[in-house]
mmCIF file of the N, C-alpha and C atoms, coordinates in Angstrom:
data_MODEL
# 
_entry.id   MODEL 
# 
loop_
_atom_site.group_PDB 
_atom_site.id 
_atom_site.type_symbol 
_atom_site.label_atom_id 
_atom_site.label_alt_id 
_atom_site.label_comp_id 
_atom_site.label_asym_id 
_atom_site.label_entity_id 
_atom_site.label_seq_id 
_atom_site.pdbx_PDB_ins_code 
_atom_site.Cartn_x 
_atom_site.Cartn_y 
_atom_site.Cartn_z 
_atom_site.occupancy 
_atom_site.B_iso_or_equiv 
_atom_site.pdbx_formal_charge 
_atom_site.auth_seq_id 
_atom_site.auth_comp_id 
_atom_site.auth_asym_id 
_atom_site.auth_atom_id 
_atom_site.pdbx_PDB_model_num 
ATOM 1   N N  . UNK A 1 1  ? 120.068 141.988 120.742 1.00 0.00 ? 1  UNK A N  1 
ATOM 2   C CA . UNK A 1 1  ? 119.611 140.756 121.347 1.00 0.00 ? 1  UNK A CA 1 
ATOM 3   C C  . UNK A 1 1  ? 119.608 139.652 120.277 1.00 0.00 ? 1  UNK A C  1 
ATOM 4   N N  . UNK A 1 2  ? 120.474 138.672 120.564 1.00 0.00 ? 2  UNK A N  1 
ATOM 5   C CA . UNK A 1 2  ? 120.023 137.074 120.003 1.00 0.00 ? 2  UNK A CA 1 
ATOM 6   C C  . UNK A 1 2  ? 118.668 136.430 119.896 1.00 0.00 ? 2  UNK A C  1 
ATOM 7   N N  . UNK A 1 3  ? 118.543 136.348 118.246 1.00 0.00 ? 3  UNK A N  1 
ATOM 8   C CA . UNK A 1 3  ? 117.203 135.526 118.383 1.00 0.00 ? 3  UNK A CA 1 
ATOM 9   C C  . UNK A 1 3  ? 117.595 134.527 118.038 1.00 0.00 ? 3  UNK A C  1 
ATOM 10  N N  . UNK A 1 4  ? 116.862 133.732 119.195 1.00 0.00 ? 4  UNK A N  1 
ATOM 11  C CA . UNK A 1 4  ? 116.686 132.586 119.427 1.00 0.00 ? 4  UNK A CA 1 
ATOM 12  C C  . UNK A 1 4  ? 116.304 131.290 118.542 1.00 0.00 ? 4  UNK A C  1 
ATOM 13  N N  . UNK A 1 5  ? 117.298 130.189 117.859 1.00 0.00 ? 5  UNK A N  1 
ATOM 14  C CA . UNK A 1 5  ? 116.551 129.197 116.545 1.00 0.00 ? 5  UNK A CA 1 
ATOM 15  C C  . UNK A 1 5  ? 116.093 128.559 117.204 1.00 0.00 ? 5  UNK A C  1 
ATOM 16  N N  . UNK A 1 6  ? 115.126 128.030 116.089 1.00 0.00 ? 6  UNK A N  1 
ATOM 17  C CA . UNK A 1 6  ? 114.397 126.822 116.460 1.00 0.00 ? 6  UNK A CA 1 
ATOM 18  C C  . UNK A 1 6  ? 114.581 125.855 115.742 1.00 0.00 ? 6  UNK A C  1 
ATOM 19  N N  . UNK A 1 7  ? 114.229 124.517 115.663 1.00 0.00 ? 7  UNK A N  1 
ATOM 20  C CA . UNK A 1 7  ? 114.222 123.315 115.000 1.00 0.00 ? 7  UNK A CA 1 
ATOM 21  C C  . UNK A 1 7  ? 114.886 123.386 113.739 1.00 0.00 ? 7  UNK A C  1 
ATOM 22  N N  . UNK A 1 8  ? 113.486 123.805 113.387 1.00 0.00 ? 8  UNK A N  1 
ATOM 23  C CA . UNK A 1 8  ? 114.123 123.879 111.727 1.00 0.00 ? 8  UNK A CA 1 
ATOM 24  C C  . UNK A 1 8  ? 115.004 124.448 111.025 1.00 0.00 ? 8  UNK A C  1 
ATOM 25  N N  . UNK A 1 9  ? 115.339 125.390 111.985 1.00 0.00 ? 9  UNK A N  1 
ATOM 26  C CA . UNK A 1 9  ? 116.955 126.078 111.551 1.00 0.00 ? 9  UNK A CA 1 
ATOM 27  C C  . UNK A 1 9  ? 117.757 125.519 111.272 1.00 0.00 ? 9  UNK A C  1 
ATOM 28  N N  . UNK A 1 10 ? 117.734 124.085 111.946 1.00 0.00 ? 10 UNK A N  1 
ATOM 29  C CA . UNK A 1 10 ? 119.039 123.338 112.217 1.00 0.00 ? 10 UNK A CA 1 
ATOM 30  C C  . UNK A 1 10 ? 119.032 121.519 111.753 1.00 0.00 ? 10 UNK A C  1 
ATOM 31  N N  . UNK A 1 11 ? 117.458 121.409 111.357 1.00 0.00 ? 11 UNK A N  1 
ATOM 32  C CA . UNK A 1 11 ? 117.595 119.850 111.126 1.00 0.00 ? 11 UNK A CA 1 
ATOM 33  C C  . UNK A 1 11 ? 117.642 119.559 109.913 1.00 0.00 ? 11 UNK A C  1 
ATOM 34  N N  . UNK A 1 12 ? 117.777 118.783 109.553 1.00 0.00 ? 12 UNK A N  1 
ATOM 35  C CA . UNK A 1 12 ? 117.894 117.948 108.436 1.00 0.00 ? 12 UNK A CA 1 
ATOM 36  C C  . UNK A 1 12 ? 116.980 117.782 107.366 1.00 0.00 ? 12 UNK A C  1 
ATOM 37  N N  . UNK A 1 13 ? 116.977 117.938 106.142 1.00 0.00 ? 13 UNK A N  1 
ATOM 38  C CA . UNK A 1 13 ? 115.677 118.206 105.099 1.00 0.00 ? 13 UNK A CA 1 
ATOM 39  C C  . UNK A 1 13 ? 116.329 117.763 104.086 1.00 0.00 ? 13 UNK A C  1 
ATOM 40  N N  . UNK A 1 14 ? 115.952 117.244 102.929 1.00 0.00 ? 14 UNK A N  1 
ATOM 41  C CA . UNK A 1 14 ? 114.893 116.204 103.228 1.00 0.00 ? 14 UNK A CA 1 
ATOM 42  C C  . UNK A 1 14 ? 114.735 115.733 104.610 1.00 0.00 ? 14 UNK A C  1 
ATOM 43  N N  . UNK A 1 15 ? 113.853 115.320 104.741 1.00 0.00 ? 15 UNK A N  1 
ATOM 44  C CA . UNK A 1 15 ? 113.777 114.126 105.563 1.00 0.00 ? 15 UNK A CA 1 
ATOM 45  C C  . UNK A 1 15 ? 113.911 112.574 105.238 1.00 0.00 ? 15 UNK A C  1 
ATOM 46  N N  . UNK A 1 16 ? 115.346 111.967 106.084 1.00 0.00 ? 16 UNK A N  1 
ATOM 47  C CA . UNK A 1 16 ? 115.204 110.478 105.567 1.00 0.00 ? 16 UNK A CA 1 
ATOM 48  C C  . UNK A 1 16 ? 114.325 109.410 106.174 1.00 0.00 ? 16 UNK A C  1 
ATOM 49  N N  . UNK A 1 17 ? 113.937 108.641 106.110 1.00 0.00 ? 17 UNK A N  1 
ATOM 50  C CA . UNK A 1 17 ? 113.215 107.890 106.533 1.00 0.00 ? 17 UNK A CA 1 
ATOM 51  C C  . UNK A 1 17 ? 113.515 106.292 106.598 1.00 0.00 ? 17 UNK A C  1 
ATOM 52  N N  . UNK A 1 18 ? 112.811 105.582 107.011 1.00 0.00 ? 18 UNK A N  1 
ATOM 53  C CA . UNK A 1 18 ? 112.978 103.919 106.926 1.00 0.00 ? 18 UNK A CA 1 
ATOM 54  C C  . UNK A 1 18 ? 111.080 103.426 107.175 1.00 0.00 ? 18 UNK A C  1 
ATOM 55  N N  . UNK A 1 19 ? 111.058 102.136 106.931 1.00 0.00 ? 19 UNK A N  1 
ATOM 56  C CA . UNK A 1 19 ? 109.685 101.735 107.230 1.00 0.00 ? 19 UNK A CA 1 
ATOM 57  C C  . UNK A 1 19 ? 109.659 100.697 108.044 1.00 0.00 ? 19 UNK A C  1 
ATOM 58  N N  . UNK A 1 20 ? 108.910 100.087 108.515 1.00 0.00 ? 20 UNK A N  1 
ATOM 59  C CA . UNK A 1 20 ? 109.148 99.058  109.710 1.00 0.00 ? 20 UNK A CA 1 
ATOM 60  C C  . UNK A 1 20 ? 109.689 97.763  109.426 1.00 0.00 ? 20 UNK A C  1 
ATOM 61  N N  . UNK A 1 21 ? 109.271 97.051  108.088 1.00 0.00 ? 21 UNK A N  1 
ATOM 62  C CA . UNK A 1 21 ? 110.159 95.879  107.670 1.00 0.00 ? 21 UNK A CA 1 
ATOM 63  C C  . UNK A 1 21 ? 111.085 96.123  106.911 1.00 0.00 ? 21 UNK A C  1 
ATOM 64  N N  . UNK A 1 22 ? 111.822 97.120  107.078 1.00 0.00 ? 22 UNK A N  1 
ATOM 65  C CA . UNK A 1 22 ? 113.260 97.707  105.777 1.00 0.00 ? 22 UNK A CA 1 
ATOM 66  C C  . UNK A 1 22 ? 114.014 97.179  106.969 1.00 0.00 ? 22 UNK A C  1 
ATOM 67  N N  . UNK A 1 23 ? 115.295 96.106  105.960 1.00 0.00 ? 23 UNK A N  1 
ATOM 68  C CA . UNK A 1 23 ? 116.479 95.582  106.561 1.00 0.00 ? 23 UNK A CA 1 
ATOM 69  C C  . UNK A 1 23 ? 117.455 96.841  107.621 1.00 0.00 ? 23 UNK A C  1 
ATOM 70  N N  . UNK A 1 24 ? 117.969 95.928  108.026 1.00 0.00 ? 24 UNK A N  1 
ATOM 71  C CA . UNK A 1 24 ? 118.971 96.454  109.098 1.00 0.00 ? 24 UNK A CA 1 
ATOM 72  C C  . UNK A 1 24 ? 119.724 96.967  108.166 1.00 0.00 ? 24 UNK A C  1 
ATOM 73  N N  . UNK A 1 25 ? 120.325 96.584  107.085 1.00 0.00 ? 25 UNK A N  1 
ATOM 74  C CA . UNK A 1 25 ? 121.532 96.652  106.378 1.00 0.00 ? 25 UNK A CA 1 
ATOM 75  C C  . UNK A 1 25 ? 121.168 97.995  105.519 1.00 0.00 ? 25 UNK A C  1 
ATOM 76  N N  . UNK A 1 26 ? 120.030 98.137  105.215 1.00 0.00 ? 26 UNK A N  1 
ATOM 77  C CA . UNK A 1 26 ? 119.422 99.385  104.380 1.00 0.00 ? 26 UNK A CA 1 
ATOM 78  C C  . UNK A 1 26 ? 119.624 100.912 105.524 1.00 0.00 ? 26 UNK A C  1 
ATOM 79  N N  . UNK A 1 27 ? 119.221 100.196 106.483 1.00 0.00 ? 27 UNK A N  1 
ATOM 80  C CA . UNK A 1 27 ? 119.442 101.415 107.528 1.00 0.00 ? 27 UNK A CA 1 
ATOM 81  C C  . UNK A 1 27 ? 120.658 101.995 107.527 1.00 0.00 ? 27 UNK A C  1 
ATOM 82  N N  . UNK A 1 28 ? 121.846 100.977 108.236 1.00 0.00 ? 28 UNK A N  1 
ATOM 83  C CA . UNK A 1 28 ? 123.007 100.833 108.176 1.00 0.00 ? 28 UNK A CA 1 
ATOM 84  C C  . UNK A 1 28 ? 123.683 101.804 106.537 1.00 0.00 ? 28 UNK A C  1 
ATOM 85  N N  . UNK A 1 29 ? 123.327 101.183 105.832 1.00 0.00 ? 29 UNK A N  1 
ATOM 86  C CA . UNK A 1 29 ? 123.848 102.009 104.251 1.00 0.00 ? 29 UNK A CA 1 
ATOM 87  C C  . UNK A 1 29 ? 123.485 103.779 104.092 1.00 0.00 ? 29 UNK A C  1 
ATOM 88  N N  . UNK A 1 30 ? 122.350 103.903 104.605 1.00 0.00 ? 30 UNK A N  1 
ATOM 89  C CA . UNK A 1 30 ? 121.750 104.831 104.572 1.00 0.00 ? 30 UNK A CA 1 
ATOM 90  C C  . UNK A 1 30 ? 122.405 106.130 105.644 1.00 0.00 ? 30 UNK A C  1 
ATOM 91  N N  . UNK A 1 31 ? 122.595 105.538 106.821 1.00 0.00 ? 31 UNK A N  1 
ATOM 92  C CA . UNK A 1 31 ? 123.377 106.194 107.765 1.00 0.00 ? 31 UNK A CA 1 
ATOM 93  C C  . UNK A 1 31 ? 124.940 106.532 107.484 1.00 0.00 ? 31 UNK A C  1 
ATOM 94  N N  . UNK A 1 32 ? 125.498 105.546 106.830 1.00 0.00 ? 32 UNK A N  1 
ATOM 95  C CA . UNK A 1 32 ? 126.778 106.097 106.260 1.00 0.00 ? 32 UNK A CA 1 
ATOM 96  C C  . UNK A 1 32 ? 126.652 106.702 105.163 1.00 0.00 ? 32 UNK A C  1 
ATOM 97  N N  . UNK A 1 33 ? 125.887 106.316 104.259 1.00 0.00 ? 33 UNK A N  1 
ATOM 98  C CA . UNK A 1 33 ? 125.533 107.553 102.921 1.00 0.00 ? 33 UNK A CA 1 
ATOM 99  C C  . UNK A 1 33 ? 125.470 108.523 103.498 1.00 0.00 ? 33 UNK A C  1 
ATOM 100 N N  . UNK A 1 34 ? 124.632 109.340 104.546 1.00 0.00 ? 34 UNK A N  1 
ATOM 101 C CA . UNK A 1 34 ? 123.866 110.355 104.763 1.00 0.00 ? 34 UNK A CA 1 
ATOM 102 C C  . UNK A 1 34 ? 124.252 111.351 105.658 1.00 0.00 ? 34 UNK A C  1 
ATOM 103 N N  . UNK A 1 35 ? 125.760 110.239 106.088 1.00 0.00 ? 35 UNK A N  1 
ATOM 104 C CA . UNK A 1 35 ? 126.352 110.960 107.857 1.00 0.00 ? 35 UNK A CA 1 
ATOM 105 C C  . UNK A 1 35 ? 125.410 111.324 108.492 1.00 0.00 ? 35 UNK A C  1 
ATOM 106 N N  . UNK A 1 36 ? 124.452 110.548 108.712 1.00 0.00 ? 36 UNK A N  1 
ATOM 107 C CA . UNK A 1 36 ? 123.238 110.697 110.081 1.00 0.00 ? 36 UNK A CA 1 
ATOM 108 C C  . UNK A 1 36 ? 123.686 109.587 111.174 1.00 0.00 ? 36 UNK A C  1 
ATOM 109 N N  . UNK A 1 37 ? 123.293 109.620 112.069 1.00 0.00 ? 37 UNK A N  1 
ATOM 110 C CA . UNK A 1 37 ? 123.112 108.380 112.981 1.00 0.00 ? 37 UNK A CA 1 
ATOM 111 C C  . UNK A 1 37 ? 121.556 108.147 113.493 1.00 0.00 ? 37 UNK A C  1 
ATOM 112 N N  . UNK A 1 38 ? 120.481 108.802 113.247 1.00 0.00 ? 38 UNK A N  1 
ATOM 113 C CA . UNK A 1 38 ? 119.462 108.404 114.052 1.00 0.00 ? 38 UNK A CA 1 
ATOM 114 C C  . UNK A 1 38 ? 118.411 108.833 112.826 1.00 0.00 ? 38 UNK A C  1 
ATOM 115 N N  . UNK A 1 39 ? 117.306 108.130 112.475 1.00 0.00 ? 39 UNK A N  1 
ATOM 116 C CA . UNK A 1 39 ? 116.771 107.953 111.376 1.00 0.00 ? 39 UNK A CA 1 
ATOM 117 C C  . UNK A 1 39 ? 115.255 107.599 112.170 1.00 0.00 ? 39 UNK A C  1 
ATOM 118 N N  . UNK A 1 40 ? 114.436 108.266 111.545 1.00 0.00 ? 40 UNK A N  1 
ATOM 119 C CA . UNK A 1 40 ? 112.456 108.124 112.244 1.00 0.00 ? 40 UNK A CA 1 
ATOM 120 C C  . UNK A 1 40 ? 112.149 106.744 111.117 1.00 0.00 ? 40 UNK A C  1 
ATOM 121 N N  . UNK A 1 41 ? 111.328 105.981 112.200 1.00 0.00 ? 41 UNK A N  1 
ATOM 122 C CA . UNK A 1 41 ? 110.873 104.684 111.560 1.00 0.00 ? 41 UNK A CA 1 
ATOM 123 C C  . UNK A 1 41 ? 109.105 104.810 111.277 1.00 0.00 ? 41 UNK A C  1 
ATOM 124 N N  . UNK A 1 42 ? 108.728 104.824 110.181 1.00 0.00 ? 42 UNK A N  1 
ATOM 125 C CA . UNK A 1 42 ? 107.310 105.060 109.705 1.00 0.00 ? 42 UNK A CA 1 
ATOM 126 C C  . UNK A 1 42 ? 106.555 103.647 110.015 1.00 0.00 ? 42 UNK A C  1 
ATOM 127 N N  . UNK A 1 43 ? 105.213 103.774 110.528 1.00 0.00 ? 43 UNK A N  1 
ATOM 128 C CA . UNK A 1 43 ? 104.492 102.180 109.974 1.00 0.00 ? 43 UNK A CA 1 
ATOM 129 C C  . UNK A 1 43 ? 103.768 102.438 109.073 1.00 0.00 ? 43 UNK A C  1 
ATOM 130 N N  . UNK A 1 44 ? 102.731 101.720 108.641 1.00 0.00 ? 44 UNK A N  1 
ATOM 131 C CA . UNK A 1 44 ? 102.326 101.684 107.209 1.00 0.00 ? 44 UNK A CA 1 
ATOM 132 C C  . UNK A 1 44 ? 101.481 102.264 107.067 1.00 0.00 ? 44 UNK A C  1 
ATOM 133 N N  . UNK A 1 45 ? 100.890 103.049 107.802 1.00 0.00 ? 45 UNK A N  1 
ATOM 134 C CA . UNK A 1 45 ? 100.253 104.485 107.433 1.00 0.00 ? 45 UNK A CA 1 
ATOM 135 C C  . UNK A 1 45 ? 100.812 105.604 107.434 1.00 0.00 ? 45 UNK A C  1 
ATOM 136 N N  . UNK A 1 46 ? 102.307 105.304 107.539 1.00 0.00 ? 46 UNK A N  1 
ATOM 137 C CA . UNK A 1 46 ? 103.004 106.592 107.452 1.00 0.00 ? 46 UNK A CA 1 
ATOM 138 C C  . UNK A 1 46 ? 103.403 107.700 108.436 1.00 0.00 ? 46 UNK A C  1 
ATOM 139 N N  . UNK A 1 47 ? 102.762 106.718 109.928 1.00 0.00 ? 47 UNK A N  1 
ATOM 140 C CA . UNK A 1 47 ? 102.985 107.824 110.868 1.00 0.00 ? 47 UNK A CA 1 
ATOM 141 C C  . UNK A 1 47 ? 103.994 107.074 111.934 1.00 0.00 ? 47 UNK A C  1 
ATOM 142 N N  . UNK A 1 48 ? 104.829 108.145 112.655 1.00 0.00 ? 48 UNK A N  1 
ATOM 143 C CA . UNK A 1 48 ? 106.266 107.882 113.346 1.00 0.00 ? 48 UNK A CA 1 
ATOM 144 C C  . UNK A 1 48 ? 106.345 106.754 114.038 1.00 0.00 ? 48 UNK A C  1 
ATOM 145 N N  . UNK A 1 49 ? 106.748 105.135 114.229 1.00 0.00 ? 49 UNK A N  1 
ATOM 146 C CA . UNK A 1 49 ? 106.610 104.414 114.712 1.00 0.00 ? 49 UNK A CA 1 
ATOM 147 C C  . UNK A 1 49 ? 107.530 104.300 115.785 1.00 0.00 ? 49 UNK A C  1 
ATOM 148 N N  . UNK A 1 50 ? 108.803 104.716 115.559 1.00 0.00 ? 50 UNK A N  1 
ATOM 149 C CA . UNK A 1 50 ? 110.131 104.957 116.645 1.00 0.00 ? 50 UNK A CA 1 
ATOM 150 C C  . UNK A 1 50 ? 111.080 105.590 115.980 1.00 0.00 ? 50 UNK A C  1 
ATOM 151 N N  . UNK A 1 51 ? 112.479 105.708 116.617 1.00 0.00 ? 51 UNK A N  1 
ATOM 152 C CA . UNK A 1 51 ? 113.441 106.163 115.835 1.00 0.00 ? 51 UNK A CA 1 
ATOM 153 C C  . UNK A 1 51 ? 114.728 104.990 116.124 1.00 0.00 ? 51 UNK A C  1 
ATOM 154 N N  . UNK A 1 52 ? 115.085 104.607 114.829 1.00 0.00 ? 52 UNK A N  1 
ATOM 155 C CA . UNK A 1 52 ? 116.672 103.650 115.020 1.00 0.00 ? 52 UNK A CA 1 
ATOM 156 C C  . UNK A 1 52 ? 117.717 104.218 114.786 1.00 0.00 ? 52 UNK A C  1 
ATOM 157 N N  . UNK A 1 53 ? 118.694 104.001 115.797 1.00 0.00 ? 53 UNK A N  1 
ATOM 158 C CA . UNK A 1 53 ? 120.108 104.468 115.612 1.00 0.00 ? 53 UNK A CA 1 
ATOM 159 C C  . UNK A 1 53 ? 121.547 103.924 115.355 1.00 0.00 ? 53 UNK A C  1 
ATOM 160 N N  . UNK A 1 54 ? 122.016 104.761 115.275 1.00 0.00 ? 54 UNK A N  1 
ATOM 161 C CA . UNK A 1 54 ? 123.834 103.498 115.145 1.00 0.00 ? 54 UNK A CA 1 
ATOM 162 C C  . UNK A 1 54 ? 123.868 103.261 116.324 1.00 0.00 ? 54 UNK A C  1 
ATOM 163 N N  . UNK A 1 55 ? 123.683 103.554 117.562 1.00 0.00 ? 55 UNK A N  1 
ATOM 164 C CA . UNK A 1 55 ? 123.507 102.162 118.574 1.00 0.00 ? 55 UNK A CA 1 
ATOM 165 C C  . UNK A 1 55 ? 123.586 101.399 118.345 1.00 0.00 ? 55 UNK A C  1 
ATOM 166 N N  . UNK A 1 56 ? 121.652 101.350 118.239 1.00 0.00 ? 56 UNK A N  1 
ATOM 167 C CA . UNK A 1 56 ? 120.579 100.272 117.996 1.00 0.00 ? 56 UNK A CA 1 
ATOM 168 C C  . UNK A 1 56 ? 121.533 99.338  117.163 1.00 0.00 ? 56 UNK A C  1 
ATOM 169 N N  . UNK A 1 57 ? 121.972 99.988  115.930 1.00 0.00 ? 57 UNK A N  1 
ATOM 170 C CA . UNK A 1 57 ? 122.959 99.223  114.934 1.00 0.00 ? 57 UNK A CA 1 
ATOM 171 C C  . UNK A 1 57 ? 123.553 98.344  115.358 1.00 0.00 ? 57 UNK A C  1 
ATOM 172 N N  . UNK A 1 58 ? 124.656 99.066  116.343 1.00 0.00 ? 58 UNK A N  1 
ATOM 173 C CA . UNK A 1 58 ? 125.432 98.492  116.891 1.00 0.00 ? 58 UNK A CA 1 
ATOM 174 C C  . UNK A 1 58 ? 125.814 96.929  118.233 1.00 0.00 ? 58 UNK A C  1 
ATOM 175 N N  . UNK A 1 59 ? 124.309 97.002  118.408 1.00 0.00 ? 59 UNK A N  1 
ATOM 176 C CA . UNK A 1 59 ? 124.195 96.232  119.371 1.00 0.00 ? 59 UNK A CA 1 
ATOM 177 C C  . UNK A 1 59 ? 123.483 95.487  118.919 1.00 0.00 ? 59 UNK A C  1 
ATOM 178 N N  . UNK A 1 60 ? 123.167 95.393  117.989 1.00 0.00 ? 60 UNK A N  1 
ATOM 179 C CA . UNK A 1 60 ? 122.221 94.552  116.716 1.00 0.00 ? 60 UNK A CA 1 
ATOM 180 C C  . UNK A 1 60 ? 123.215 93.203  116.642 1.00 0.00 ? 60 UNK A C  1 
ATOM 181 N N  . UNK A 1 61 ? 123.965 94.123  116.058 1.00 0.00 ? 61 UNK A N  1 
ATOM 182 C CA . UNK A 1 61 ? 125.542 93.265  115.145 1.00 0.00 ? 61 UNK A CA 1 
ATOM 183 C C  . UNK A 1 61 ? 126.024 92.842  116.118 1.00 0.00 ? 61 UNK A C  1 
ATOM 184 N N  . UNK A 1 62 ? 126.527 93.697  117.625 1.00 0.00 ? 62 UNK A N  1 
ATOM 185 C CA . UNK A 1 62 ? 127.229 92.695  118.362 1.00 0.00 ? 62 UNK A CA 1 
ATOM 186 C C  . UNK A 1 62 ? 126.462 91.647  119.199 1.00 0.00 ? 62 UNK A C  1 
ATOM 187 N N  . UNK A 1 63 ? 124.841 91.635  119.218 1.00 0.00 ? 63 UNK A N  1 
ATOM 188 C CA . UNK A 1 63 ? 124.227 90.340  119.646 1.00 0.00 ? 63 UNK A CA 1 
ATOM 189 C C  . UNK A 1 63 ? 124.101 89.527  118.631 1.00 0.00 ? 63 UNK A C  1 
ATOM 190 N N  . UNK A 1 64 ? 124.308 89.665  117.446 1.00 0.00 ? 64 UNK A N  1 
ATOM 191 C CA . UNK A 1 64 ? 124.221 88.397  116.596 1.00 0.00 ? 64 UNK A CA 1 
ATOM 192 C C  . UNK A 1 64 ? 125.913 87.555  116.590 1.00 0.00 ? 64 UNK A C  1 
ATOM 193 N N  . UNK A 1 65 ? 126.752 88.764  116.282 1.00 0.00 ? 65 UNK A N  1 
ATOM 194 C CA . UNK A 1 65 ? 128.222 87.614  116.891 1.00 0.00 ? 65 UNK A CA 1 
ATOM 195 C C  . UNK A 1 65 ? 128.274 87.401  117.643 1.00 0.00 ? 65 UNK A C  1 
ATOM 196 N N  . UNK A 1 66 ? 127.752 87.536  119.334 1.00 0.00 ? 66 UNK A N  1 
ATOM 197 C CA . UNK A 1 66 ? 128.117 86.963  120.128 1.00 0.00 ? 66 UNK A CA 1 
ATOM 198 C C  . UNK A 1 66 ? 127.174 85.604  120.507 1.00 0.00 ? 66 UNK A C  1 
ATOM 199 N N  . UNK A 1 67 ? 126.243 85.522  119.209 1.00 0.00 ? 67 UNK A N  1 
ATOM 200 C CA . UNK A 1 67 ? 125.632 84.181  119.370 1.00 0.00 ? 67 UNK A CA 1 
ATOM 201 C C  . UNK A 1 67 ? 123.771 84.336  120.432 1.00 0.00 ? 67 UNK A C  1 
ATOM 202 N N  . UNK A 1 68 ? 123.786 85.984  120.927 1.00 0.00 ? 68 UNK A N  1 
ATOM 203 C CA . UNK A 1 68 ? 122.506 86.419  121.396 1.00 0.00 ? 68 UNK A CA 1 
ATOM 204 C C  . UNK A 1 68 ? 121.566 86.325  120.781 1.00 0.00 ? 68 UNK A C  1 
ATOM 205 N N  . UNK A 1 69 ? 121.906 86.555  119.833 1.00 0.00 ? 69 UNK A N  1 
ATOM 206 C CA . UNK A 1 69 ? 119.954 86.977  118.488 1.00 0.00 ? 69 UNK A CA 1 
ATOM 207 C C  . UNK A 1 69 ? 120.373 86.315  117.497 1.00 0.00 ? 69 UNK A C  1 
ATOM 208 N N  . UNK A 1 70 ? 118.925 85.856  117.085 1.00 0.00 ? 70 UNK A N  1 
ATOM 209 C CA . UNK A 1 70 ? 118.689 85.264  115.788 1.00 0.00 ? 70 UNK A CA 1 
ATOM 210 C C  . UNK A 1 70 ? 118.908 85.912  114.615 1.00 0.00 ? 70 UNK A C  1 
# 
């Protein structure tokens, strides 16, 4: 019989991280350094605030060229 993994078998360790006012562009660097796409966002006590992705990235960048976001 197959036993069954769990989580940690399979994720990622270290763990990378970001904090809530770390640039887009740090994220971005970090995700291609790291070949990740989805990265946990800490607030300033250190506990999970959301998670950002190359989406998120992605639709970042294409609402600022298309003149959407500030």
């Amino acid at each position: 019989m197959e036993t069954e993994k769990r989580v940690r078998d399979v994720m990622s360790r270290p763990v990378r991280t970001l904090e809530r006012n770390d640039r887009l562009s740090m994220a971005d660097a970090l995700m291609r350094t790291e070949r990740i796409r989805h990265l946990p966002v800490l607030d300033d006590t250190g506990r999970l605030a959301g998670i950002v992705s190359q989406r998120d990235l992605f639709f970042s960048g294409l609402m600022r060229a298309l003149g959407l976001a500030a």
